[in-house]
PDB file of N, CA, C and O in Angstrom, chain B, residues numbered from 101:
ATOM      1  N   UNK B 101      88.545-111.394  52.999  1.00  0.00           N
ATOM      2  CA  UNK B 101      89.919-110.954  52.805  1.00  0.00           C
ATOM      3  C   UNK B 101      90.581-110.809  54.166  1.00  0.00           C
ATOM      4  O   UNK B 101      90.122-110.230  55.150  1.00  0.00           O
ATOM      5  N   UNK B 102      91.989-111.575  54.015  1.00  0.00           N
ATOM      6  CA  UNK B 102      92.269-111.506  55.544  1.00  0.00           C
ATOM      7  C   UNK B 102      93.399-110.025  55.758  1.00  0.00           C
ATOM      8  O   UNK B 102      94.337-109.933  54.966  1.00  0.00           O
ATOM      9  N   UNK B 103      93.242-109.061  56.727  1.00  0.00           N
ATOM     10  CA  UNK B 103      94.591-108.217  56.947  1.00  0.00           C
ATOM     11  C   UNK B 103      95.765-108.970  57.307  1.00  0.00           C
ATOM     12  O   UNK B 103      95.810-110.031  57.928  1.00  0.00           O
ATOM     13  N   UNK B 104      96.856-108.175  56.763  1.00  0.00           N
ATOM     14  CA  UNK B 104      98.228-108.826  56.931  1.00  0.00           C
ATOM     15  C   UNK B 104      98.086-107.995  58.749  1.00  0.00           C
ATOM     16  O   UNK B 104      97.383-107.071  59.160  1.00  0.00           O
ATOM     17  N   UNK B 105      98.913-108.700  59.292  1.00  0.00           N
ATOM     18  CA  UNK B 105      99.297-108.676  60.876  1.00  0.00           C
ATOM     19  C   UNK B 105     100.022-107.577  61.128  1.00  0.00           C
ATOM     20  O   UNK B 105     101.059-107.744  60.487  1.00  0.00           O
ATOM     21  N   UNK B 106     100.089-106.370  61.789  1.00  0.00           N
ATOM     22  CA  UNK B 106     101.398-105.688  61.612  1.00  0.00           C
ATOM     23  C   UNK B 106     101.933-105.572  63.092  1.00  0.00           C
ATOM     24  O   UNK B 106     101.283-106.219  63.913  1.00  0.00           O
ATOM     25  N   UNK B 107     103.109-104.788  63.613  1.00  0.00           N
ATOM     26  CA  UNK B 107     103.131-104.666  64.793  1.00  0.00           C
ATOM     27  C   UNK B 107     102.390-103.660  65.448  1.00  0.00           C
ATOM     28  O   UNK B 107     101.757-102.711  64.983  1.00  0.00           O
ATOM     29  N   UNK B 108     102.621-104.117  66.874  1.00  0.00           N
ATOM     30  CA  UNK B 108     101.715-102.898  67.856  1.00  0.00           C
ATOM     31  C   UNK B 108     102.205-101.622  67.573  1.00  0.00           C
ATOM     32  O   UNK B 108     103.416-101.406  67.614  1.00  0.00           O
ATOM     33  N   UNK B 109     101.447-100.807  67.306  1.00  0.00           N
ATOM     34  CA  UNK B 109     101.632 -99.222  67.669  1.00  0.00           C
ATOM     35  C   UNK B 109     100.665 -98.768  68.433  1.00  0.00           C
ATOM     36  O   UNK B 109      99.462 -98.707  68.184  1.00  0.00           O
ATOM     37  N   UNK B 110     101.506 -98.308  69.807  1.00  0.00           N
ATOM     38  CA  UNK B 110     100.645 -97.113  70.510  1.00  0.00           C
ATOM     39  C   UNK B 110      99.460 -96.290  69.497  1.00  0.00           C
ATOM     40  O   UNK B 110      98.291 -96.102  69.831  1.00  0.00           O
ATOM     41  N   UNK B 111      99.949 -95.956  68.476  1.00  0.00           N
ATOM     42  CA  UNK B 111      98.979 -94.976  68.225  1.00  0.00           C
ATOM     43  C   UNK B 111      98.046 -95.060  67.069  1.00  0.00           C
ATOM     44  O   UNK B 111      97.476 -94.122  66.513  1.00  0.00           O
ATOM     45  N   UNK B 112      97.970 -96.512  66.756  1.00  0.00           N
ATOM     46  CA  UNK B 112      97.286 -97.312  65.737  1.00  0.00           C
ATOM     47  C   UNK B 112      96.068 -97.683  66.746  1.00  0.00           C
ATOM     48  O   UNK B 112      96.164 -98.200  67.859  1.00  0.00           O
ATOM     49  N   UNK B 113      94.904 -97.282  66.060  1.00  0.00           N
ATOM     50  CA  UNK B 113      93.618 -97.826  66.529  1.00  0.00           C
ATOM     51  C   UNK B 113      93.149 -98.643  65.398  1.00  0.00           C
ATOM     52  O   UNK B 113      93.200 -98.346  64.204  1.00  0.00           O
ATOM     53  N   UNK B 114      92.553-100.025  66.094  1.00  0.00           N
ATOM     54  CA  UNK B 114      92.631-101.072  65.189  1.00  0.00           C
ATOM     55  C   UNK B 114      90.964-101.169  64.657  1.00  0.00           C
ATOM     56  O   UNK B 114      90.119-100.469  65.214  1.00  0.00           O
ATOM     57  N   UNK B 115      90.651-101.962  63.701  1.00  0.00           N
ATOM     58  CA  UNK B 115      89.566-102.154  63.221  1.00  0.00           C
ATOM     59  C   UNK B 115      88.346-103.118  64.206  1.00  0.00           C
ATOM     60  O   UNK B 115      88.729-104.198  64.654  1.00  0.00           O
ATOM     61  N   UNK B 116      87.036-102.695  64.464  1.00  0.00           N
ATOM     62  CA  UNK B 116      86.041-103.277  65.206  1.00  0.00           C
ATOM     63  C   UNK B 116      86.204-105.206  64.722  1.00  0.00           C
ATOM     64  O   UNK B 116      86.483-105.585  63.585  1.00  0.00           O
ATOM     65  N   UNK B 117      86.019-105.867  65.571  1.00  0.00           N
ATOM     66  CA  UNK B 117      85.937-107.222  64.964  1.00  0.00           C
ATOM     67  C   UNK B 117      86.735-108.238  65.629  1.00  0.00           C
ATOM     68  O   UNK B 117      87.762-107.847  66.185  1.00  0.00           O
ATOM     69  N   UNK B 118      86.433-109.518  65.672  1.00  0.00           N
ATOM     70  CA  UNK B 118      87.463-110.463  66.109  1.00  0.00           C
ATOM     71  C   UNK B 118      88.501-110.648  64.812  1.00  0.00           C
ATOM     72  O   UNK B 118      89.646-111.065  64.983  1.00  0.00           O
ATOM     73  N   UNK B 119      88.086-110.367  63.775  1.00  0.00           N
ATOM     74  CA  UNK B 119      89.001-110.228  62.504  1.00  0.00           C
ATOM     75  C   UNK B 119      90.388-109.581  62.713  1.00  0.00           C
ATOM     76  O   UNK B 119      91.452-110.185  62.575  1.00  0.00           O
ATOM     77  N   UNK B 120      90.277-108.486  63.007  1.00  0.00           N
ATOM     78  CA  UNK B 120      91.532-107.667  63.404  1.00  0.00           C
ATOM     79  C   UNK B 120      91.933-107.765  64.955  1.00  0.00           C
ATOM     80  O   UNK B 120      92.559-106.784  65.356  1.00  0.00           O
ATOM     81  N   UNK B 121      91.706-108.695  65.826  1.00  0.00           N
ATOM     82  CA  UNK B 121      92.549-108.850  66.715  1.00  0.00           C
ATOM     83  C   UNK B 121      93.388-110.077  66.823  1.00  0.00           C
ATOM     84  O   UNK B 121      93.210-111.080  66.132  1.00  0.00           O
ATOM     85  N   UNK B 122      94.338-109.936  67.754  1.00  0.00           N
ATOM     86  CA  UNK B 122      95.880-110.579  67.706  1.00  0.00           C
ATOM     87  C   UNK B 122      95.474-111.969  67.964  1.00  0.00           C
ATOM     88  O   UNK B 122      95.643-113.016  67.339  1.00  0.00           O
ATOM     89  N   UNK B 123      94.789-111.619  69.255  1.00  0.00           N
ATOM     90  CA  UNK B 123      94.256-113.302  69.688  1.00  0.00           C
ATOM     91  C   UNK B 123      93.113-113.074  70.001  1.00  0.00           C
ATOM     92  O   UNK B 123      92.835-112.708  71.144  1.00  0.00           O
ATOM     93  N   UNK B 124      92.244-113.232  69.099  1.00  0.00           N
ATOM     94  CA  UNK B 124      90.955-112.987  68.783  1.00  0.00           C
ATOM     95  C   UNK B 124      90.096-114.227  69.832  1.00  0.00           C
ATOM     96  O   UNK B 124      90.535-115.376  69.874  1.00  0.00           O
ATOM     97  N   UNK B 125      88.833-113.809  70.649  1.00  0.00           N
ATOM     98  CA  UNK B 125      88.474-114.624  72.010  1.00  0.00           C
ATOM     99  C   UNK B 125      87.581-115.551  71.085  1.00  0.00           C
ATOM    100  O   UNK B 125      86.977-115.168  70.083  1.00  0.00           O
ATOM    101  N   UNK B 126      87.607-117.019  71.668  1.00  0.00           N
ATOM    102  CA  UNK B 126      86.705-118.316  71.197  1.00  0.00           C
ATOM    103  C   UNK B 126      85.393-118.327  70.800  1.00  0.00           C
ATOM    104  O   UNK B 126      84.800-119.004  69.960  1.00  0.00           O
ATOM    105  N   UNK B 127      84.977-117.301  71.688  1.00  0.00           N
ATOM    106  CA  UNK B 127      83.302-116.871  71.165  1.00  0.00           C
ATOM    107  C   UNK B 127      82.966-115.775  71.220  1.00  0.00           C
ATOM    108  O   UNK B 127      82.919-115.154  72.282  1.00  0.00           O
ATOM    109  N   UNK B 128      82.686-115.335  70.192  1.00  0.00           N
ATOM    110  CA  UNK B 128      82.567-113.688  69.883  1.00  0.00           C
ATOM    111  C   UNK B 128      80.752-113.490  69.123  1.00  0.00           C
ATOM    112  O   UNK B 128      80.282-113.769  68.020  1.00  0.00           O
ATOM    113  N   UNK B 129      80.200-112.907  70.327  1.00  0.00           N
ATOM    114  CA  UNK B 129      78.483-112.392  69.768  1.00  0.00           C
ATOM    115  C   UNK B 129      77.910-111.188  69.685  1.00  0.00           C
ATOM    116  O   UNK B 129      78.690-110.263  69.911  1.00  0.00           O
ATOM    117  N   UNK B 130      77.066-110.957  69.495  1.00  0.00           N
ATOM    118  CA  UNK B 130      76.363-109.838  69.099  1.00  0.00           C
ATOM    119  C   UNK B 130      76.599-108.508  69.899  1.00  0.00           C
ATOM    120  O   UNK B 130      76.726-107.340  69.529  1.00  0.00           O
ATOM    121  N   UNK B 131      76.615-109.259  71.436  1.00  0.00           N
ATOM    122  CA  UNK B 131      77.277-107.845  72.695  1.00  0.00           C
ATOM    123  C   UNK B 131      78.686-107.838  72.368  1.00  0.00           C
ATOM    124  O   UNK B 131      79.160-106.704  72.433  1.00  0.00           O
ATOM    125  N   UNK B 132      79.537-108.774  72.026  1.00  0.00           N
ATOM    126  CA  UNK B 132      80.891-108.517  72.107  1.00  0.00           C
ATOM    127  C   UNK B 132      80.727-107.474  71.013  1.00  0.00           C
ATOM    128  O   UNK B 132      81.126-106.370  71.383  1.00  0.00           O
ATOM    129  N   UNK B 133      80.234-107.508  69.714  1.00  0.00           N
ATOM    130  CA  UNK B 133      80.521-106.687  68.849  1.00  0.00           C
ATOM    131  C   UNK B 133      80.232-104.913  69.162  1.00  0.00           C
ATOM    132  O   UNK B 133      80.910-103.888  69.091  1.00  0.00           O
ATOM    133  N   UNK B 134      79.120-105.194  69.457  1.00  0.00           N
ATOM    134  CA  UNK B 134      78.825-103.648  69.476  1.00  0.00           C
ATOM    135  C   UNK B 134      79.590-103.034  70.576  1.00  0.00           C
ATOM    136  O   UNK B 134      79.948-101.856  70.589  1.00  0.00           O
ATOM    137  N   UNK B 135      79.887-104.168  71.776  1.00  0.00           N
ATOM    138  CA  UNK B 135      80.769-103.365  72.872  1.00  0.00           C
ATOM    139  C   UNK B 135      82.199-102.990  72.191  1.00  0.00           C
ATOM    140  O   UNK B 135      82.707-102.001  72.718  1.00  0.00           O
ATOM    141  N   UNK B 136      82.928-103.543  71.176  1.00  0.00           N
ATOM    142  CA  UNK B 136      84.110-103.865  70.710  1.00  0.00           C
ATOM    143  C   UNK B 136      83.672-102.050  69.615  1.00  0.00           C
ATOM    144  O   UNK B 136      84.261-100.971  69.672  1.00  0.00           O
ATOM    145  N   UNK B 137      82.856-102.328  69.046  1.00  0.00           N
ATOM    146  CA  UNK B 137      82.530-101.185  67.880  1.00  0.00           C
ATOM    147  C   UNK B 137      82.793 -99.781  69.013  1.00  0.00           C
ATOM    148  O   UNK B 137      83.621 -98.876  68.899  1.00  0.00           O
ATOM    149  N   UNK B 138      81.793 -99.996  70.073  1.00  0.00           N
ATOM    150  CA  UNK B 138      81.794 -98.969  70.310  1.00  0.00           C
ATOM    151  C   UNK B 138      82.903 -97.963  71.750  1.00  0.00           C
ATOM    152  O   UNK B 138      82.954 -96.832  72.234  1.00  0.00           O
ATOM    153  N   UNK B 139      83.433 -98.985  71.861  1.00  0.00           N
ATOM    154  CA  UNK B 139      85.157 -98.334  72.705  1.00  0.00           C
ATOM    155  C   UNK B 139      85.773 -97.944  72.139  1.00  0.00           C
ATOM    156  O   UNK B 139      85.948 -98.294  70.972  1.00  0.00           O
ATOM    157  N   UNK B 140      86.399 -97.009  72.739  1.00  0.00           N
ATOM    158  CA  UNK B 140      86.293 -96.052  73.525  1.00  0.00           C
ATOM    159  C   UNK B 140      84.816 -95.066  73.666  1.00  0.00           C
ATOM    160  O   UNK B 140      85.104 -93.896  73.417  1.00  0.00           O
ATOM    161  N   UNK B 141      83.984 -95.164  73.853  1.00  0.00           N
ATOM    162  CA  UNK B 141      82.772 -94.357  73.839  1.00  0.00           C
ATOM    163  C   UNK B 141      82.784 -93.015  74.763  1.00  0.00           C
ATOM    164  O   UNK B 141      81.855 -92.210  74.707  1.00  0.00           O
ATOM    165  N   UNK B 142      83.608 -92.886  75.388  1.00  0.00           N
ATOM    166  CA  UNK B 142      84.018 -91.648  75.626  1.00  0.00           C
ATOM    167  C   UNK B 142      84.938 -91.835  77.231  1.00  0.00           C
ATOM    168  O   UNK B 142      85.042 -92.970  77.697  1.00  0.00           O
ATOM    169  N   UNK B 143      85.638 -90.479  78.070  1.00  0.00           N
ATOM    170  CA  UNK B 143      85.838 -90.682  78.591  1.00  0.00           C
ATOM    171  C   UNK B 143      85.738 -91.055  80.389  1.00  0.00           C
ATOM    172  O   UNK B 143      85.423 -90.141  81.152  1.00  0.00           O
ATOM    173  N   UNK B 144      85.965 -92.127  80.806  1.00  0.00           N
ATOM    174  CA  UNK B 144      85.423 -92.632  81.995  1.00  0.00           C
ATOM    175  C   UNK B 144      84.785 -91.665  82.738  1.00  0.00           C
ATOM    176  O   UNK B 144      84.907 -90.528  82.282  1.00  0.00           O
ATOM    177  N   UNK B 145      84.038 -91.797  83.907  1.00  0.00           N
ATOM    178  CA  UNK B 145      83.722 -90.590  84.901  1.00  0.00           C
ATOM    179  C   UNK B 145      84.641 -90.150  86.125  1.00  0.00           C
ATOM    180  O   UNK B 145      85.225 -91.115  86.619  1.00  0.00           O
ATOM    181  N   UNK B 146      84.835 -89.277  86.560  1.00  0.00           N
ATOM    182  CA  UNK B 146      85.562 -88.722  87.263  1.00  0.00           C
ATOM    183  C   UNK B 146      85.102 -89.939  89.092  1.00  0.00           C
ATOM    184  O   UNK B 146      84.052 -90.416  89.522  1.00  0.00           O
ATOM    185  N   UNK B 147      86.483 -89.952  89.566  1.00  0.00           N
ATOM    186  CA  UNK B 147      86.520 -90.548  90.562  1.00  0.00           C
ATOM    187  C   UNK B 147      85.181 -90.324  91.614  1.00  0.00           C
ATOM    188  O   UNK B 147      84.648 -89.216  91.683  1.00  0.00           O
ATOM    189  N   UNK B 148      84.794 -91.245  92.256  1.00  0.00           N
ATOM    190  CA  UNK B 148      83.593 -90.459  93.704  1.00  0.00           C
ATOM    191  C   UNK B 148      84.483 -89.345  94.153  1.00  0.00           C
ATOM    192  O   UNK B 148      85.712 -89.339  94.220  1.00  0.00           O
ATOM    193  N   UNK B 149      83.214 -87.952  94.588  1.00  0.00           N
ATOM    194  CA  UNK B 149      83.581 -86.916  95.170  1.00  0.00           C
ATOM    195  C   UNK B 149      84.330 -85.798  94.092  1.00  0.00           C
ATOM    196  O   UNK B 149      84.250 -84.581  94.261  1.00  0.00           O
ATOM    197  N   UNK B 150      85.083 -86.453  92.937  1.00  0.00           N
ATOM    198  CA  UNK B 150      85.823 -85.152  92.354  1.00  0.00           C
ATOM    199  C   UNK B 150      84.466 -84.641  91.587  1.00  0.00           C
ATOM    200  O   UNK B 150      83.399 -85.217  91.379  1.00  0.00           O
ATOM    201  N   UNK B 151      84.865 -83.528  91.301  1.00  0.00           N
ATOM    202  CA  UNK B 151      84.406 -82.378  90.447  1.00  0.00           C
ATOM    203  C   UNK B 151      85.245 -81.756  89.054  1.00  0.00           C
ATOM    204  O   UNK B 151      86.311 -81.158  88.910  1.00  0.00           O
ATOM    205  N   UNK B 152      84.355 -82.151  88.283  1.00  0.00           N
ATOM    206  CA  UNK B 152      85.213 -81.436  86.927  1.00  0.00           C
ATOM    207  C   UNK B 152      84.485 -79.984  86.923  1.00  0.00           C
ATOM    208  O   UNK B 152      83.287 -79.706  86.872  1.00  0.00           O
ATOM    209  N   UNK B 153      85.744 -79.082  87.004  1.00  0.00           N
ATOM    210  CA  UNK B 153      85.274 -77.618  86.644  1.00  0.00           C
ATOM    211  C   UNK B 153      85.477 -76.943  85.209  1.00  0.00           C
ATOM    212  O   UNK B 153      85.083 -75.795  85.005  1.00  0.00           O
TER     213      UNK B 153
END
């Protein structure tokens, strides 16, 4: 079943898959997926030298 297309929203997080993207990349494998599933996996690390208090 294919999703209908909608526009971008900032605050729409889209479904894991080359299925649900706009321009979905030519070759899509097993690392693309799980890397794709699993982003945002949390947030980046703090710059060299800073300190989160």
């Amino acid at each position: 079943m294919t999703k209908p297309k909608r526009p971008h929203d900032p605050q729409e997080i889209r479904d894991a898959g080359p299925e649900a993207m706009t321009d979905p990349p030519p070759d899509w494998d097993e690392v693309d997926e799980i890397s794709d599933e699993s982003f945002p996996a949390s947030d980046p690390p703090p710059p060299p030298g800073k300190h989160i208090t």
